[in-house]
N, C-alpha and C positions, 0 to 999 in steps of 0.2 A: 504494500500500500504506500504510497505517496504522499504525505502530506504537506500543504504549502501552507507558509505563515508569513506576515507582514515584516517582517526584520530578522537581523542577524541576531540580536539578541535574543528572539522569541524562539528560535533553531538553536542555542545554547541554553535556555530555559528549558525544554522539553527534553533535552538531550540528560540533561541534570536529573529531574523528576523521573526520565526512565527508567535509569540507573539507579536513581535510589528504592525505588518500587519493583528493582529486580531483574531488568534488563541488560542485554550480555551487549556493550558498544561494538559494533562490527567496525562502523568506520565513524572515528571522531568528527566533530564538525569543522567547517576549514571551506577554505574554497573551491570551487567546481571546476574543473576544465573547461567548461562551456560559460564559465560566467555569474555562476549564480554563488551560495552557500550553502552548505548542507551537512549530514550527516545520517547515518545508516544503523539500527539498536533492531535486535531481536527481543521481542517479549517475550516474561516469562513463561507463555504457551510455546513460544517456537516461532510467533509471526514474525517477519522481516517488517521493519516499518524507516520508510525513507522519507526525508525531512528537508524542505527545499525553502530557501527564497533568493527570488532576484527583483530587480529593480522593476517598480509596477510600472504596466501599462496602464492603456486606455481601456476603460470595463474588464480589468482583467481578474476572474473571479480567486477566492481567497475563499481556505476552508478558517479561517478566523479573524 
C-alpha cells in the first residue's frame, strides 16, 4: 500500500509511530530517486506499507 502525506515531516512522523507500534523499517525515510521522500515499514501482520510525498500539485489528491 502507498500512502501519500503532505510533508517531509509527516513521512518521519508515521515512520516513528510505526516502529514504535511494532513495525520492522524496511527502508528508512530519505529521498527518492525520482524526486519525492519516503520510506518503506512492514507491519506487524506482515503488510509492506510505502510512504510518499512530493511537492503538491494542482488538485493533486492526498490521503491526509
Amino acid at each position: 500500500m502507498t500512502y501519500v502525506v503532505r510533508s517531509e515531516a509527516r513521512v518521519e512522523e508515521i515512520m516513528a509511530e510505526a516502529q514504535k507500534a511494532g513495525a520492522t523499517i524496511l527502508k528508512p525515510a530519505g529521498a527518492l530517486p525520482w524526486g519525492g521522500y519516503g520510506g518503506t515499514f512492514a507491519d506487524p501482520d506482515g503488510y509492506v506499507w510505502s510512504l510518499g510525498y512530493s511537492a503538491p500539485g494542482t488538485d493533486q489528491p492526498y490521503a491526509e
